[in-house]
Structure formats: structure tokens, C-alpha cells
N, C-alpha and C positions, 0 to 999 in steps of 0.2 A: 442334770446329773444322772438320774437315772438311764435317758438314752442312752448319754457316753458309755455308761457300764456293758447295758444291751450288746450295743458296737464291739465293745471291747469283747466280749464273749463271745460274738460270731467272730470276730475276728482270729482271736484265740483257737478258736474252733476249726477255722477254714486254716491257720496255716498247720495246726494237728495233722490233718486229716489232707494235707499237701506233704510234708516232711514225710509219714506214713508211705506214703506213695513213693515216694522215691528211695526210701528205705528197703524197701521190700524189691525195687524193680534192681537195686544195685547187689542187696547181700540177700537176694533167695535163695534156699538150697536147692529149688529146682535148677535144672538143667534147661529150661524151656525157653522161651522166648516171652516175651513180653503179655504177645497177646493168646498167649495159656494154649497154646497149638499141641501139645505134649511133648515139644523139643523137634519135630521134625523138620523145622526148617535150620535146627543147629546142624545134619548129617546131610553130610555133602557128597557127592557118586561121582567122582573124577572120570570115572571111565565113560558115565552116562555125557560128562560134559563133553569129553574129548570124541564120542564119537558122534554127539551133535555137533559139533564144529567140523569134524570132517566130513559130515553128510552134506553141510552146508556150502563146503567149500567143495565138493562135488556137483554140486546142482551148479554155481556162477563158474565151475567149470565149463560146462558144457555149451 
């Protein structure tokens, strides 16, 4: 009887502390990303992209 209680308490414990986690990963008020980067993988540089695609398609130009 008392195992089963033990059990039940980590168990209790371990889905806390799972629920917790996805709580926070879905309704954070940061802006960041998951793995606490300070958001910088959220801003994205179109121009940066666009003209590594055309440098790229310049070189299998040639």
C-alpha cells in the first residue's frame, strides 16, 4: 500500500512538472523561442535571404 502511494506521488509529480512545460512553452509572454535564444531566431532578414539565393544562383551560373 504504501509503494502504490510513493508511485502515485512521483507520478503526480512527474506529469506537474510535464503539464508545466508545455504551459509555459505554449502561453509565454516572451517572444523567444523555445530554447531561451532571446528571440533571435523569431527576425528574419529577407533581403539577407534574397541575396544569398542570388549569389548562389550566380556561382552554378557560371
Amino acid at each position: 500500500m504504501v509503494q502504490e502511494i510513493i508511485i502515485f506521488i512521483f507520478f503526480a509529480l512527474a506529469s506537474v512538472y510535464v503539464l508545466r512545460i508545455g504551459y509555459k512553452s505554449f502561453f509565454s509572454k516572451d517572444t523567444g523561442c523555445a530554447k531561451g535564444c532571446g528571440g533571435a531566431c523569431s527576425t528574419i532578414d529577407l533581403n539577407k535571404i534574397q541575396k544569398e539565393i542570388e549569389a548562389r544562383q550566380g556561382k552554378m551560373a557560371r
